[in-house]
Backbone as a chain_set.jsonl record, in Angstrom:
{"seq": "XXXXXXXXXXXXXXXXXXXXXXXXXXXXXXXXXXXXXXXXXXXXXXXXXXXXXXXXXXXXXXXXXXXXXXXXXXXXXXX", "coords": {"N": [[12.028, 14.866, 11.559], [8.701, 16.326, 12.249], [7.194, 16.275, 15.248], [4.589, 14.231, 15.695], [0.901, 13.95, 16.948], [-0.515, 11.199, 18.243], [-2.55, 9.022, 19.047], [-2.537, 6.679, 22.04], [-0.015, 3.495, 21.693], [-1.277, 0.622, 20.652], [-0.802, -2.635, 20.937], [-0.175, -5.785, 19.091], [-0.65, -9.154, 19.803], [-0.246, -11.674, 18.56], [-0.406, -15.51, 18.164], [1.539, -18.47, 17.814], [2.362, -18.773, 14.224], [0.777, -16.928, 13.478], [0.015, -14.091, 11.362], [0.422, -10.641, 10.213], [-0.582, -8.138, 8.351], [0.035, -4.943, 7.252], [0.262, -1.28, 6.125], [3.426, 0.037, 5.225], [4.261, 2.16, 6.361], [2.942, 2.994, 8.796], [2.243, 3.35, 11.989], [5.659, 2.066, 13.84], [6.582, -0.529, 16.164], [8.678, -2.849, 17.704], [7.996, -5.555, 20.348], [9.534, -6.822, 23.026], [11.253, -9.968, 22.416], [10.709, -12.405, 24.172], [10.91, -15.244, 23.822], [12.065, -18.848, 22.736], [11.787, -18.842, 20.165], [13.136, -17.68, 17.113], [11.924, -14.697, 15.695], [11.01, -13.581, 12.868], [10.515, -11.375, 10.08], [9.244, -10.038, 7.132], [9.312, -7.896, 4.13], [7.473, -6.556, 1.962], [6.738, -4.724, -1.076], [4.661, -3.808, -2.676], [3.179, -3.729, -5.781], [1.13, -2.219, -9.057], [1.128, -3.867, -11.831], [1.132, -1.402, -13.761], [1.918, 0.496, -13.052], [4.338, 3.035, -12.581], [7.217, 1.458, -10.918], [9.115, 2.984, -9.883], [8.948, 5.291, -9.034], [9.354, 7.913, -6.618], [8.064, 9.096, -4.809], [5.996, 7.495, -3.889], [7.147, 6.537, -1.564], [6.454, 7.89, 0.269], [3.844, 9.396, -0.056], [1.417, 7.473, 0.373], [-0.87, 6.696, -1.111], [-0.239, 6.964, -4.056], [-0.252, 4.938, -5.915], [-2.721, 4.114, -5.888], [-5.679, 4.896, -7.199], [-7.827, 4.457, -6.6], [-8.245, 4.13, -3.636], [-7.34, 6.946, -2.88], [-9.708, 8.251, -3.587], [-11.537, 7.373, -1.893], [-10.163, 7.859, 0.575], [-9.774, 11.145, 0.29], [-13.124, 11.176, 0.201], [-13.77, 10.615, 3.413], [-12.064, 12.284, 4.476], [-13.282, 14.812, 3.918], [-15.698, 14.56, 5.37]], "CA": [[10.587, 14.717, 11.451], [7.978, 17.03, 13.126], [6.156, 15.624, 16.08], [3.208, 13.818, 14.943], [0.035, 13.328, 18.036], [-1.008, 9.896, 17.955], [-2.809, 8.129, 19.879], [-1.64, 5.66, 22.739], [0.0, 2.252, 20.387], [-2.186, -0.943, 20.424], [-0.322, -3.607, 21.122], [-0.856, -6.914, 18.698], [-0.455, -10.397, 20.271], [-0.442, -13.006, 17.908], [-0.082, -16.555, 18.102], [2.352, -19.051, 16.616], [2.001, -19.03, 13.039], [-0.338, -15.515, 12.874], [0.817, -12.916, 10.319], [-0.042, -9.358, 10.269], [-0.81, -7.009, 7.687], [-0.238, -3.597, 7.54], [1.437, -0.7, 5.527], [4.933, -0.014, 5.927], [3.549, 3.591, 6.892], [1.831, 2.147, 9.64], [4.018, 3.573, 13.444], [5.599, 0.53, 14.523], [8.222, -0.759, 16.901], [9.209, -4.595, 18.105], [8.416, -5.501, 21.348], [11.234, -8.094, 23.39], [10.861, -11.562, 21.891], [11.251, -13.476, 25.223], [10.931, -16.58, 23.606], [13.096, -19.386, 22.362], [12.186, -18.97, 18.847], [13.386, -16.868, 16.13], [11.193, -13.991, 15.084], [11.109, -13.447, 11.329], [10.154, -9.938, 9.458], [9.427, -9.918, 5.66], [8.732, -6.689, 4.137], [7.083, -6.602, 0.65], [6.767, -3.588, -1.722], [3.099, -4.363, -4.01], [2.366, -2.425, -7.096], [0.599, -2.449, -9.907], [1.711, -3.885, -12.689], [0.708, -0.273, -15.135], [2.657, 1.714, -12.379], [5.71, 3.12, -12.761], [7.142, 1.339, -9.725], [10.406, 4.067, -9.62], [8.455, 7.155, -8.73], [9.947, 8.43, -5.171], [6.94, 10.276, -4.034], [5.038, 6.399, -3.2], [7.587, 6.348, -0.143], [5.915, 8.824, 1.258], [2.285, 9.298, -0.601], [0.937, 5.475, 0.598], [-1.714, 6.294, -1.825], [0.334, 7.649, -4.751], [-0.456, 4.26, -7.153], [-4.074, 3.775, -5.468], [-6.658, 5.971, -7.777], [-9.794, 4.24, -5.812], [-8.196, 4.668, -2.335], [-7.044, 8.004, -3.056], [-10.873, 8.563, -3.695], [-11.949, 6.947, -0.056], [-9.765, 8.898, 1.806], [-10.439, 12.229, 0.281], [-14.499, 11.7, 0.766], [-13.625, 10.337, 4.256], [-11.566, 13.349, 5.185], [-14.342, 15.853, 4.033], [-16.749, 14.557, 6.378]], "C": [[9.921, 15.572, 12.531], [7.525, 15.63, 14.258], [4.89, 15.32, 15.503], [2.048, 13.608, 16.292], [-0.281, 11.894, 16.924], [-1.546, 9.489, 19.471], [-1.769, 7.128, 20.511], [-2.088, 4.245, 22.192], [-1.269, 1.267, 21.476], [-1.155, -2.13, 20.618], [-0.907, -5.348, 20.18], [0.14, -7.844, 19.314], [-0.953, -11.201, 19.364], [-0.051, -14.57, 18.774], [1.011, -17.377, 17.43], [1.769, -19.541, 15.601], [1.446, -17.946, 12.47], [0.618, -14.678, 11.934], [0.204, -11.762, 10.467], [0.824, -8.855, 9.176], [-1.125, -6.031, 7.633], [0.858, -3.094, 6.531], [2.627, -0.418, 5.683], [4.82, 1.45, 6.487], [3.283, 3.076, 8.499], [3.265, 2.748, 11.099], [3.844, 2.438, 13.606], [6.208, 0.577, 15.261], [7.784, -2.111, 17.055], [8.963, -4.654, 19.443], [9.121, -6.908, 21.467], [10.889, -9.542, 22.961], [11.635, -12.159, 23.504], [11.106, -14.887, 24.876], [11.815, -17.322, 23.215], [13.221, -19.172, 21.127], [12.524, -17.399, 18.003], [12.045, -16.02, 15.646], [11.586, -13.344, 13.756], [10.561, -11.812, 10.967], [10.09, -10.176, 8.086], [8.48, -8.745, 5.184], [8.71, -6.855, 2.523], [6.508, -5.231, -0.383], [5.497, -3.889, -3.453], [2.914, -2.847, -4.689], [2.129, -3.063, -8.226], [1.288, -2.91, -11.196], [1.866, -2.807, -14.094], [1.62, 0.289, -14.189], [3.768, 1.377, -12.395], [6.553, 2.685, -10.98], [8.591, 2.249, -9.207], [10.315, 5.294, -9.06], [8.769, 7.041, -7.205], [8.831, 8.501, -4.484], [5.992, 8.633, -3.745], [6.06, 6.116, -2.431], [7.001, 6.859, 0.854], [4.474, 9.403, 1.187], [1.778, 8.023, -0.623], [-0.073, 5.649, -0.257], [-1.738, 6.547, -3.332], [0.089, 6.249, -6.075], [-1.815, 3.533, -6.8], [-5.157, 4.585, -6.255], [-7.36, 5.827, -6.486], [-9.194, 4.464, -4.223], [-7.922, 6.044, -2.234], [-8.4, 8.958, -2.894], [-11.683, 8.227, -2.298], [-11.672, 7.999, 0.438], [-10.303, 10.441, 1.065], [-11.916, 12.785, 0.325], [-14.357, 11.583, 2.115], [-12.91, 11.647, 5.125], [-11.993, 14.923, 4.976], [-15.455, 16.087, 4.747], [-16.171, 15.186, 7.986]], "O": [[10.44, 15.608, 13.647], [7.556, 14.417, 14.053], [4.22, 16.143, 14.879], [2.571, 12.692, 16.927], [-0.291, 11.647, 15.718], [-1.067, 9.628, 20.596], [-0.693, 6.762, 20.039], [-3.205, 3.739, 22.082], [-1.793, 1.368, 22.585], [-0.731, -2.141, 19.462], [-1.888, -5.964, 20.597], [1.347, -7.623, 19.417], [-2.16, -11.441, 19.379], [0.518, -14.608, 19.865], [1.421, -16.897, 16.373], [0.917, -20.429, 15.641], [1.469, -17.78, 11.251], [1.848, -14.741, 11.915], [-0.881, -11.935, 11.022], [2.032, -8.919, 8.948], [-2.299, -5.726, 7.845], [1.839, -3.709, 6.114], [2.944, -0.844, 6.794], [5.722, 1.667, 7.296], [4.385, 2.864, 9.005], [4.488, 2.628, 11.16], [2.824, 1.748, 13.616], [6.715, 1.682, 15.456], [6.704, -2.519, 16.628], [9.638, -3.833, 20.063], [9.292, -7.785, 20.62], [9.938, -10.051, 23.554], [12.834, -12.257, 23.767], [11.205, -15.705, 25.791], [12.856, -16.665, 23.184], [14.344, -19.199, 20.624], [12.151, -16.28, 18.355], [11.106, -16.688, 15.213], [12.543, -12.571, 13.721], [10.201, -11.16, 11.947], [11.16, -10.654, 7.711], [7.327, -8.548, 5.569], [9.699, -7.212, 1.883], [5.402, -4.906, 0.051], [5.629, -4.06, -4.665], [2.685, -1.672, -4.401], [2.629, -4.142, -8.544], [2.142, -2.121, -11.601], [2.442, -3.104, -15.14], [2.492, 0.778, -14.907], [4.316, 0.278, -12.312], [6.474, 3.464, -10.03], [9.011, 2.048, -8.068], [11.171, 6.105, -8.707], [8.399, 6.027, -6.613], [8.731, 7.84, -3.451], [4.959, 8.967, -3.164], [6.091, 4.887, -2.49], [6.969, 6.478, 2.024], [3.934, 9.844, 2.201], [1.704, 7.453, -1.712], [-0.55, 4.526, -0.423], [-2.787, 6.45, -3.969], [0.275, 6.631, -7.23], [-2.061, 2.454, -7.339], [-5.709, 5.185, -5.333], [-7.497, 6.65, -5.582], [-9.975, 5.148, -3.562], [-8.415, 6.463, -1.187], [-8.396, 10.049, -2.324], [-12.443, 9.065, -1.812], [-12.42, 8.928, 0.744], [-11.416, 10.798, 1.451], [-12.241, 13.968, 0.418], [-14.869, 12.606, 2.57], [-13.228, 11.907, 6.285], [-11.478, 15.919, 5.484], [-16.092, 17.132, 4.887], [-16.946, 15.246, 8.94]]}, "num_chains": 1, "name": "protein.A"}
């Protein structure tokens, strides 16, 4: 992979019980669970029920079975 700039991460702090949502796109990493309990992960793969959900190219095009976001971002990245 090329070098990508990014900004310096964000750090989320939840609570017990919070969930976070985000794409699987999304940079991540884990930081150290110092706690006693078990930290969980469940990773879910949503599509449309008309889309072909086999096509390769939505691993890597996050907006590849989105028409209407597809349409956001490209006015958003003409401004």
């Amino acid at each position: 992979m090329p070098p990508i700039d990014m900004p310096e991460p964000t750090q989320i702090c939840g609570s017990a019980g919070d969930v976070v949502f985000c794409h699987y796109q999304v940079a991540h990493t884990a930081a150290p669970n110092v706690s006693a309990n078990v930290r969980y992960a469940v990773i879910f793969r949503l599509s449309h029920v008309d889309q072909d959900s086999q096509i390769p190219q939505v691993m890597t095009d996050i907006w590849k079975e989105w028409d209407g976001m597809k349409d956001i971002v490209k006015e958003r990245d003409a401004v």
